[in-house]
C-alpha positions as CSV (number, residue, x, y, z in Angstrom):
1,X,2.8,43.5,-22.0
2,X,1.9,46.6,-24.4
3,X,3.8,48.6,-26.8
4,X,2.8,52.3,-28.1
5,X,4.2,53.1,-31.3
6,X,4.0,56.8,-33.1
7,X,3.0,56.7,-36.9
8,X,3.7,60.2,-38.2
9,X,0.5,59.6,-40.9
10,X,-2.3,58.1,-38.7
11,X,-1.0,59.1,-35.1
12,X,-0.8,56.8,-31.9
13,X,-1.0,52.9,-32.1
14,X,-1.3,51.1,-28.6
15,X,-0.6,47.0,-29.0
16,X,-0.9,44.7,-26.1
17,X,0.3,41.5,-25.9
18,X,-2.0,38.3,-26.2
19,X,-1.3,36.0,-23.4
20,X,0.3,32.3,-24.8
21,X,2.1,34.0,-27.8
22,X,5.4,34.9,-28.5
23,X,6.7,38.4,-27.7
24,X,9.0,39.0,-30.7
25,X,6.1,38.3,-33.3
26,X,3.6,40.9,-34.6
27,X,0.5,38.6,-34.8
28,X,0.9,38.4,-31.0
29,X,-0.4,41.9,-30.3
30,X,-4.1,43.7,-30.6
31,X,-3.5,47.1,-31.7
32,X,-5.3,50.2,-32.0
33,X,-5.0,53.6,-33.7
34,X,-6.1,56.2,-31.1
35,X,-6.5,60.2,-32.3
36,X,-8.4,62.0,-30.0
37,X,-6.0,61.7,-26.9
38,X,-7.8,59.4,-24.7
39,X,-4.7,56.7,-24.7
40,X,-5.7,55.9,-21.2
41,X,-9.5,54.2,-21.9
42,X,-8.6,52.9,-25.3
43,X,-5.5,51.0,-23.7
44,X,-8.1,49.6,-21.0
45,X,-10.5,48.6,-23.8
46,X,-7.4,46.4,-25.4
47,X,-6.5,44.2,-22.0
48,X,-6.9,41.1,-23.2
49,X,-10.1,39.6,-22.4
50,X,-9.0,35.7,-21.7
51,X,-5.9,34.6,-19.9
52,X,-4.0,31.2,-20.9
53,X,-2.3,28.9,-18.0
54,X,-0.4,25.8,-19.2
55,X,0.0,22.9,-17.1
56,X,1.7,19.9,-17.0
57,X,0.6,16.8,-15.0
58,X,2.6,13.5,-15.0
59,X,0.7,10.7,-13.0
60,X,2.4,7.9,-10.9
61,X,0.7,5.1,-12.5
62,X,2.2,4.2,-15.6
63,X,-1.1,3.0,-16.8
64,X,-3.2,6.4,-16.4
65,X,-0.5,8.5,-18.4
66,X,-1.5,7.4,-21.5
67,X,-5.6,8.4,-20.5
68,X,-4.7,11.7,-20.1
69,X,-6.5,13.9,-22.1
70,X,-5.0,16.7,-23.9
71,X,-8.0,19.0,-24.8
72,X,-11.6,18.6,-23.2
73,X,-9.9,19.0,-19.5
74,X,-13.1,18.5,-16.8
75,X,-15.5,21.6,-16.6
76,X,-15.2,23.4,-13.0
77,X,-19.1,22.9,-12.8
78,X,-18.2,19.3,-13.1
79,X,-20.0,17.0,-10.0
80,X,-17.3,14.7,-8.5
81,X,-18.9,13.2,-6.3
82,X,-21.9,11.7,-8.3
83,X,-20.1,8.2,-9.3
84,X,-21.7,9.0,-13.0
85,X,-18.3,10.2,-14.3
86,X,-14.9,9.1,-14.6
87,X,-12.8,12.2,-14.5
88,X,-8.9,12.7,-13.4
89,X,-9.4,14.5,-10.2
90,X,-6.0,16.3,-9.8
91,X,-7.1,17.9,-13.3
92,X,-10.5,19.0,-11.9
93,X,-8.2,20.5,-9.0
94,X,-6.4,22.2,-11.9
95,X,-9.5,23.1,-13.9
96,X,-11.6,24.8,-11.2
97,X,-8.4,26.3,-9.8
98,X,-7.9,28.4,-12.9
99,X,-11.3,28.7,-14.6
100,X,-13.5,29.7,-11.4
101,X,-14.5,32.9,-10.9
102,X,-12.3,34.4,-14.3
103,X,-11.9,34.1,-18.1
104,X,-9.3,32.0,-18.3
105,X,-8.1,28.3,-19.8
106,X,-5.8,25.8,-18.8
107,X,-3.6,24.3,-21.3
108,X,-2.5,20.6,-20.4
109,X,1.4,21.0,-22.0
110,X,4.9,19.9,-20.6
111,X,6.6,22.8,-22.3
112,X,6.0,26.7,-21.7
113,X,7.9,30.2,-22.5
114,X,6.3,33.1,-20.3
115,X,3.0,31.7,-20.2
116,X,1.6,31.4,-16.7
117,X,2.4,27.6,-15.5
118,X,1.4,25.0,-12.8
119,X,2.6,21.7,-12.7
120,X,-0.1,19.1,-11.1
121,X,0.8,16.9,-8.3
122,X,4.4,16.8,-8.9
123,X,7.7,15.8,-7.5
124,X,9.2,18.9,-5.1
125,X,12.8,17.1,-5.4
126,X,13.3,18.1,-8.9
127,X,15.0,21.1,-10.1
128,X,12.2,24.0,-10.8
129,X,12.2,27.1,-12.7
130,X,13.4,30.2,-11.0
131,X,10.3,32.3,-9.3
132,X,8.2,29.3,-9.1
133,X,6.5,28.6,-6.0
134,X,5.3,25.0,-4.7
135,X,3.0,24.0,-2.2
136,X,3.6,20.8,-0.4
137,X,0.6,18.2,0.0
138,X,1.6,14.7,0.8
139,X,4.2,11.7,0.4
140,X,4.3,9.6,-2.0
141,X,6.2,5.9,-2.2
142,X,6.3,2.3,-1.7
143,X,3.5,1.0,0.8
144,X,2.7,-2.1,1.2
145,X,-1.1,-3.9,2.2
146,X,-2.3,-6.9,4.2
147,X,-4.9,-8.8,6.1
148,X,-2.3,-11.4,7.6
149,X,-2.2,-11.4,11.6
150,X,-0.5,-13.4,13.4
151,X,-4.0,-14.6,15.7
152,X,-3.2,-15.0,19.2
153,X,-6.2,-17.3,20.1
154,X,-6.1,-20.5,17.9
155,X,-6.7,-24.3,18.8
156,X,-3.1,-24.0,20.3
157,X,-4.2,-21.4,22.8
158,X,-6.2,-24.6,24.5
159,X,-2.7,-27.0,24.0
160,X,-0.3,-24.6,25.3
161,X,-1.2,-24.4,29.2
162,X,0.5,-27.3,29.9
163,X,3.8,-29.1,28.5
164,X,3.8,-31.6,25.6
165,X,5.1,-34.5,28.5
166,X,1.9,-33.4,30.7
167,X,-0.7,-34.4,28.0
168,X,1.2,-37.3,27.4
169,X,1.1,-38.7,31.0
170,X,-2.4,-37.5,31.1
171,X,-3.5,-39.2,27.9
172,X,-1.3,-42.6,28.7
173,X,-3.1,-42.5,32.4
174,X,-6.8,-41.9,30.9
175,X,-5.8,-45.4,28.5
176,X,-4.2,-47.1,30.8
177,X,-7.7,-46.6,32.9
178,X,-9.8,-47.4,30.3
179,X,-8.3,-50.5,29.7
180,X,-8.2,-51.6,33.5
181,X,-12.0,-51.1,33.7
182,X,-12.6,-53.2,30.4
183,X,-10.4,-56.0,31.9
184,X,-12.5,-55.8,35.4
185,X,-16.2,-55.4,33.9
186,X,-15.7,-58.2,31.2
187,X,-14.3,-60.6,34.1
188,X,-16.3,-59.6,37.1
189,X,-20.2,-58.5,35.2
190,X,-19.9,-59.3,31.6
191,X,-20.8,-55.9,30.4
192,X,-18.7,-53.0,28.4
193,X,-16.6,-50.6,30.3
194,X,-17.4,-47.3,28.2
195,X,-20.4,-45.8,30.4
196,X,-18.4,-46.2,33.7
197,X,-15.4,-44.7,32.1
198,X,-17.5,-41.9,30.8
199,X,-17.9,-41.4,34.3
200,X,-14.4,-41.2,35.1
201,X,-13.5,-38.8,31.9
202,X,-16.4,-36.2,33.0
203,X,-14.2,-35.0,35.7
204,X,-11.7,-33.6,34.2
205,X,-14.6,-31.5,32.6
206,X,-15.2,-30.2,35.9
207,X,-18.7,-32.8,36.0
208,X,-19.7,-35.7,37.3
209,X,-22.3,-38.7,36.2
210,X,-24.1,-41.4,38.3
211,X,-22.3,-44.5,38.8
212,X,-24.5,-47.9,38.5
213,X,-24.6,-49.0,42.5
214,X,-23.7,-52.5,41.7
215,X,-20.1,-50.3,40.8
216,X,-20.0,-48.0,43.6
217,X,-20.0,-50.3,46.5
218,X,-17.1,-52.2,45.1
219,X,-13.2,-51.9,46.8
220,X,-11.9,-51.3,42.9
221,X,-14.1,-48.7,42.0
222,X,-13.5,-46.8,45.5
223,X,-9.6,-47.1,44.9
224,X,-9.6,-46.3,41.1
225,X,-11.9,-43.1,41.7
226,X,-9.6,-41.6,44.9
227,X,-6.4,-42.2,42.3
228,X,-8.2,-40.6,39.5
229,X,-10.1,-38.1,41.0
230,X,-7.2,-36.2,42.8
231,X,-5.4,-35.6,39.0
232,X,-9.0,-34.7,38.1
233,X,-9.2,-32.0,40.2
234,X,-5.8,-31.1,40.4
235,X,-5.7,-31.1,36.5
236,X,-8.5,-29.3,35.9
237,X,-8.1,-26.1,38.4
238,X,-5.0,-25.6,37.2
239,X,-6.2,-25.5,33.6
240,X,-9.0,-23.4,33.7
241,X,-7.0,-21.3,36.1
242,X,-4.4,-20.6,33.2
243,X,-7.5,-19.9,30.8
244,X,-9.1,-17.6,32.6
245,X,-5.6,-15.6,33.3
246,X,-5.3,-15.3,29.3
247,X,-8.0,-14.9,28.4
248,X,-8.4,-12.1,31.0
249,X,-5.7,-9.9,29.5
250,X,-5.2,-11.5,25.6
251,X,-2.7,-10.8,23.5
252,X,-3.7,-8.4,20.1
253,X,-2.9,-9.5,17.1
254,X,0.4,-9.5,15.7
255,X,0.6,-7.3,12.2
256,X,3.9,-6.7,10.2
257,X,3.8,-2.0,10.9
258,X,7.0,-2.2,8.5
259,X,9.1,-3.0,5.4
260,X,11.6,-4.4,8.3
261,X,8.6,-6.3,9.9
262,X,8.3,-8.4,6.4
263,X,11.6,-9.5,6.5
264,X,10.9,-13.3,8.4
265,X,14.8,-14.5,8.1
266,X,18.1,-12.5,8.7
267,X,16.7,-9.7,9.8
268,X,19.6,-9.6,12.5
269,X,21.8,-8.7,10.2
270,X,20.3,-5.2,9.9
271,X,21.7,-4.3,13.1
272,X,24.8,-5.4,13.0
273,X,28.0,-2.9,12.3
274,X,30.5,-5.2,11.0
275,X,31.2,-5.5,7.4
276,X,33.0,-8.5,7.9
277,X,29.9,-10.1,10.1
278,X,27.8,-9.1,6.9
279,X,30.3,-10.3,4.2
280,X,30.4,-13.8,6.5
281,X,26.7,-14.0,6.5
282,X,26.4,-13.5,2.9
283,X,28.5,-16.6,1.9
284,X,26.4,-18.4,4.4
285,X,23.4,-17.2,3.2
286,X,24.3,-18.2,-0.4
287,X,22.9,-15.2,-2.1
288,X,25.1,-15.3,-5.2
289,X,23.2,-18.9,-5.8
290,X,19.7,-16.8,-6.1
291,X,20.8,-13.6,-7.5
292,X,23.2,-15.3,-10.3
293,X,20.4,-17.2,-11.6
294,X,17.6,-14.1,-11.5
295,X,16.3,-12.9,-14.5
296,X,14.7,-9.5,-14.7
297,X,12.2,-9.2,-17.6
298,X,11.6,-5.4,-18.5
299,X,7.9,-5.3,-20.6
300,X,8.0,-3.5,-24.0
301,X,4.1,-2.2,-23.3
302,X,2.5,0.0,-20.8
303,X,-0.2,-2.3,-20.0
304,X,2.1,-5.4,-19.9
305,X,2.6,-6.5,-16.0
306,X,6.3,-6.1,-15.9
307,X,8.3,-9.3,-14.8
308,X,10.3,-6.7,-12.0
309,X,9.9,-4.1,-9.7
310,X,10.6,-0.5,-9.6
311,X,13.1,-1.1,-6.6
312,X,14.3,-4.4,-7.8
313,X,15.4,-2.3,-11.1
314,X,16.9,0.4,-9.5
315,X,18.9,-1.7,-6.6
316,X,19.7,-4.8,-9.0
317,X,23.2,-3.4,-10.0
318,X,24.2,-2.4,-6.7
319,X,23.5,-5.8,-5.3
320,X,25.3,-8.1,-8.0
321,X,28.0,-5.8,-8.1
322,X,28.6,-6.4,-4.2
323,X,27.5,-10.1,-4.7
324,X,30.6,-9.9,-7.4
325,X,33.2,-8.8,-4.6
326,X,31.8,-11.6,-2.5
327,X,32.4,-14.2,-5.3
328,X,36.3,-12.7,-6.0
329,X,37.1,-13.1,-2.7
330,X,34.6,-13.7,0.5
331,X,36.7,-12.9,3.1
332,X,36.9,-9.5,1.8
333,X,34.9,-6.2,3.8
334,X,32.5,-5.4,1.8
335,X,31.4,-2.0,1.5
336,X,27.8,-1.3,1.3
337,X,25.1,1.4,3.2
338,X,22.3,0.1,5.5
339,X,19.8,1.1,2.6
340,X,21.4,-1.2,0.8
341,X,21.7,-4.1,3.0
342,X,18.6,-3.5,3.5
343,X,17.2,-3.9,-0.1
344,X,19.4,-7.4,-0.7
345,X,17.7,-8.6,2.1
346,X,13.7,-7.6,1.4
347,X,14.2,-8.2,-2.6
348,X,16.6,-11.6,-2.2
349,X,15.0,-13.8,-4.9
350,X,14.7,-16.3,-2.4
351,X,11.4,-14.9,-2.5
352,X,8.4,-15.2,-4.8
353,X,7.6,-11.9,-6.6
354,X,4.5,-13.3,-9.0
355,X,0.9,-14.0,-7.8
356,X,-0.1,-18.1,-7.3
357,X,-1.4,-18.8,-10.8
358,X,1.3,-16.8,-12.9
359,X,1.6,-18.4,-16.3
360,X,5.2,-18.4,-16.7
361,X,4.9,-19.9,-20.8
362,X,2.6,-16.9,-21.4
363,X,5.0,-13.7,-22.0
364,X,2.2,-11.2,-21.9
365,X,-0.4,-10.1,-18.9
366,X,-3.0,-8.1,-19.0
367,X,-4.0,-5.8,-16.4
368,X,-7.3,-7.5,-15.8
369,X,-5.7,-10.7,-15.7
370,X,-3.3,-9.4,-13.0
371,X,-5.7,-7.6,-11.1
372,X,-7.5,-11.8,-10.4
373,X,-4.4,-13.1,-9.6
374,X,-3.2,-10.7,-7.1
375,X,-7.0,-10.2,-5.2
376,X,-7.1,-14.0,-5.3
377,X,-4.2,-13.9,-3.0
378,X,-4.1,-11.2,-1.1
379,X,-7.5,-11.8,0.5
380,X,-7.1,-15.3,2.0
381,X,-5.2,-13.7,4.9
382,X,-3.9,-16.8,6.8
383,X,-0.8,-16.7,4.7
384,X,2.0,-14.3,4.7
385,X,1.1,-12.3,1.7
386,X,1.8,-8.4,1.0
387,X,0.7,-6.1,-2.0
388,X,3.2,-3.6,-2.9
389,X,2.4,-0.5,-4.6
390,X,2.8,3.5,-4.9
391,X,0.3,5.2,-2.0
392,X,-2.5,6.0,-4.5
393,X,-2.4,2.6,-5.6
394,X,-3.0,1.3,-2.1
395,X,-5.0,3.9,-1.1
396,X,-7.3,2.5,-4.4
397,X,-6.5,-1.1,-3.7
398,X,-7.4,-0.4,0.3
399,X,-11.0,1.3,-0.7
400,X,-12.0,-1.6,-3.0
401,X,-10.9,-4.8,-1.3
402,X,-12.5,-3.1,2.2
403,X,-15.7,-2.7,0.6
404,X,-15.8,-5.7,-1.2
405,X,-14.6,-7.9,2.1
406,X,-16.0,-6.3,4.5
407,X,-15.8,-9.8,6.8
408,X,-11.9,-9.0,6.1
409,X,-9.5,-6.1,8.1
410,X,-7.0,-5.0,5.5
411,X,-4.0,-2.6,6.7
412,X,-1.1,-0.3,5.1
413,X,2.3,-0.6,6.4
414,X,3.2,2.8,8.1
415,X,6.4,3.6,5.8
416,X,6.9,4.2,2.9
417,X,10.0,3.5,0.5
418,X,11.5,5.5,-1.6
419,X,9.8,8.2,0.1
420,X,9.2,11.5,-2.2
421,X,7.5,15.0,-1.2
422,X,4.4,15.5,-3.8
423,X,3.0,18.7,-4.4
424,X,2.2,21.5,-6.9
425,X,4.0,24.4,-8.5
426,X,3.3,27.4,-10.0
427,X,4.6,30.1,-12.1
428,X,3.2,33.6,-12.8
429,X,-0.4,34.6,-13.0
430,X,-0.2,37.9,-11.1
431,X,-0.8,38.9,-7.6
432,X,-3.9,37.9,-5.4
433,X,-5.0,40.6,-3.9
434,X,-5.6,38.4,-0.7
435,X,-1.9,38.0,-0.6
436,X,0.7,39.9,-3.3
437,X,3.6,37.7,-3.0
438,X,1.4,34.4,-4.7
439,X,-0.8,34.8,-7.7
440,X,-4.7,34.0,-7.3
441,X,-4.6,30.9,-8.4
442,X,-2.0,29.9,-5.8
443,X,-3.9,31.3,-3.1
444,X,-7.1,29.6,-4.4
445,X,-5.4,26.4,-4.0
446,X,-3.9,27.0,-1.0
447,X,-7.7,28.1,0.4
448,X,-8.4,24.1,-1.5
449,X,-6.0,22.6,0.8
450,X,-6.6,24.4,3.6
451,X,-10.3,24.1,3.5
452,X,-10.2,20.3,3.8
453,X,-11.5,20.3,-0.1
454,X,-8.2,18.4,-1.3
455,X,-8.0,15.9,0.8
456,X,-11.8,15.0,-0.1
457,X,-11.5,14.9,-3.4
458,X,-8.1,12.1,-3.0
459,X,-10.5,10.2,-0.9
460,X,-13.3,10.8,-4.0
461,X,-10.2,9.5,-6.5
462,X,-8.8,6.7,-4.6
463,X,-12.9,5.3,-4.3
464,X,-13.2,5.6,-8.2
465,X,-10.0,4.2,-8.9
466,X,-11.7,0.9,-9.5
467,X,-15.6,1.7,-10.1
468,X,-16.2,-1.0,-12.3
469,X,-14.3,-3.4,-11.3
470,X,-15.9,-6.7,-9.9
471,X,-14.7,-9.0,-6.7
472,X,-13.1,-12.3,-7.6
473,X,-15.3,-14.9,-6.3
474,X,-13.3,-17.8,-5.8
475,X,-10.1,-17.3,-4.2
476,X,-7.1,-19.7,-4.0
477,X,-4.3,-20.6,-1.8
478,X,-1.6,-18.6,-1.9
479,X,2.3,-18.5,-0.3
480,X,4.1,-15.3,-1.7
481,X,4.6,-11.5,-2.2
482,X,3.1,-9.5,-4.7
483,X,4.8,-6.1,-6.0
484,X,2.2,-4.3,-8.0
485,X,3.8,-1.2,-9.6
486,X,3.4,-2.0,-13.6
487,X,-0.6,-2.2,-13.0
């Protein structure tokens, strides 16, 4: 913005606005006494020669707000990608977004007047400033990680071809054999039994064995092998007929894809319609008994694991004060949304929250301390076990535990809870001359997203999330879920 003003004594002054100051204050303009009539090349001589953009950039883990610098943002000619540095890559975004290619600086600040202003990696729902543009880049929310399965092929893959009264009669038989022939060679030869009825047992494992000829010629042995050697035979096509059919066209493994998939018990419930059904089922169910007697610690520090969850916070209310009508009367309907039902079913206390090891006489956790716990038990992956966190936490937690486990497959649920849209917004800055209705550092991040230069560099974060950090080497057993969102 410039101003001329006329001085009647010392002739034309042109003033031009420095960008990041205040309009109505007269330190905020360069100005110039011109005499000679060239207003035209002294007013391009006074264009200011630097150009200020604020920015504001709130992370999603509690933990990295308070490591977010305030001056000294990352240099544009900054390498990410060397693993020498720890940076904040949406910053470097930021940084190289404005400082490339002009003289400009970015000024990391929640509040602005009419500066030019982007706001990093932000939440599209809220309410923005009018003329400001956003860009949409990904969803964020609640996603959950695992490396439970539910294996198809185990020991009782070799059990279940046959029924539980069919081993019985074919162990009882194989005894009552055994037992025959020890009677008969102690009586008739004076010798043990077990080499002959090694004989026997090797054809049900589709073999056979010499029988000592002072054996075969005899009437017993002719009538004990034709009885025993028909349920050989017959026993052992039809196993190994069964076998081959499985194993032929196996079953994959079973893997929870959803929130819904985690929920083991009363999952039915979900589907049903009737609020009476569901007011029935939660006096059966006895959820007032868990819910009456939970107690949800809020922590009074930012590194402080916090003895609750983000959801368990925000649906807490809403589920004792529906647990409340239930109480006053349980044959009343009771009004509640699917989302709801939902939530006092995943987050019923019934369940355990804390990692195996949790000191419960200790108030205070560090993060460190945490961090142990939880990788102790999310990596032993024969247990029903899930780690609960925002996307760039998994996406961090996925990178690490994959690279440190490599022997272990680790997954991500496919939704995502509380699901926002992420993305950036700015305000001002001119017009690009590629496109006039954006300014250029819009369209330079648009060419960033575009280019497939974004999405590297979240890959590039979510791998240095954790750069120092060091496997646990002895793990634990473990039974329980683990809700990571204070870490």
């Amino acid at each position: 913005m410039s101003r001329i003003f006329k001085d009647p004594r010392r002739g034309v002054k042109i003033c031009v606005k420095r960008l990041g100051l205040l309009p109505n204050i007269t330190e905020s303009y360069d100005c110039k006494l011109v005499d000679d009539g060239k207003i035209l090349a002294d007013y391009e001589r006074l264009t200011p020669l630097q150009e200020i953009w604020m920015g504001s950039y709130v992370p999603s883990s509690r933990r990295l707000r308070y490591l977010i610098p305030t001056r000294n943002l990352p240099h544009p000619s900054l390498n990410p990608f060397d693993g020498k540095t720890s940076t904040s890559m949406p910053l470097y975004m930021a940084a190289i977004l404005v400082k490339t290619g002009r003289n400009a600086t970015l000024i990391l600040q929640q509040s602005w007047y009419d500066d030019p202003h982007v706001e990093v990696e932000t939440n599209l729902y809220i309410f923005h400033t009018e003329g400001m543009l956003s860009e949409y880049t990904y969803s964020t929310g609640f996603q959950f990680l695992s490396c439970y399965a539910d294996s198809y092929i185990t020991f009782d893959f070799y059990v279940t071809p046959f029924q539980p009264g069919v081993w019985l009669g074919l162990v009882s038989s194989l005894l009552l054999t055994f037992m025959v022939l020890s009677a008969y060679m102690f009586w008739k030869h004076k010798r043990s039994a077990i080499g002959l009825f090694l004989s026997f047992l090797s054809l049900f494992f589709d073999d056979f064995t010499p029988v000592p000829k002072y054996m075969a010629d005899t009437f017993f042995y002719r009538i004990l092998f034709t009885a025993l050697g028909f349920v050989a035979v017959l026993v052992t096509n039809c196993y190994t007929g069964i076998m081959i059919t499985e194993l032929n066209a196996p079953l994959k493994q079973s893997r929870p894809e959803t929130f819904q998939d985690l929920i083991c018990q009363d999952r039915n419930i979900l589907n049903g319609n009737d609020s009476q059904d569901i007011a029935r089922w939660a006096k059966d169910a006895n959820l007032d008994l868990y819910w009456g007697k939970s107690n949800i610690m809020k922590p009074n520090n930012p590194n402080i694991f916090g003895w609750y969850t983000h959801l368990i916070a925000t649906y807490s209310l809403d589920i004792k004060k529906l647990l409340k009508e239930f109480q006053i009367n349980k044959e009343t309907t009771a009004k509640i949304t699917k989302a709801g039902l939902f939530y006092v079913v995943l987050l019923n206390p019934v369940h355990n929250f804390l990692p195996s090891g949790f000191n419960f006489t200790k108030r205070k956790h560090t993060t460190t301390e945490l961090q142990e716990l939880v990788e102790r038990d999310i990596t032993i992956c024969k247990e029903k076990t899930v780690l609960i966190g925002t996307t760039d936490q998994i996406e961090g937690e996925m990178d690490f535990l994959t690279k440190s486990y490599p022997s272990k497959k680790f997954y991500s649920g496919s939704d995502l809870l509380e699901e926002k849209r992420s993305g950036w917004k700015f305000l001002g800055g001119g017009r690009s001359p590629v496109s006039r209705s954006i300014s250029p550092v819009h369209q330079r991040f648009k060419a960033l997203v575009h280019s497939g230069i974004y999405s590297r560099l979240k890959r590039e974060m979510a791998r240095n999330m954790w750069k120092r950090r060091r496997p646990v080497v002895h793990p634990t057993v473990f039974h329980r879920w683990v809700w990571m969102e204070n870490l």
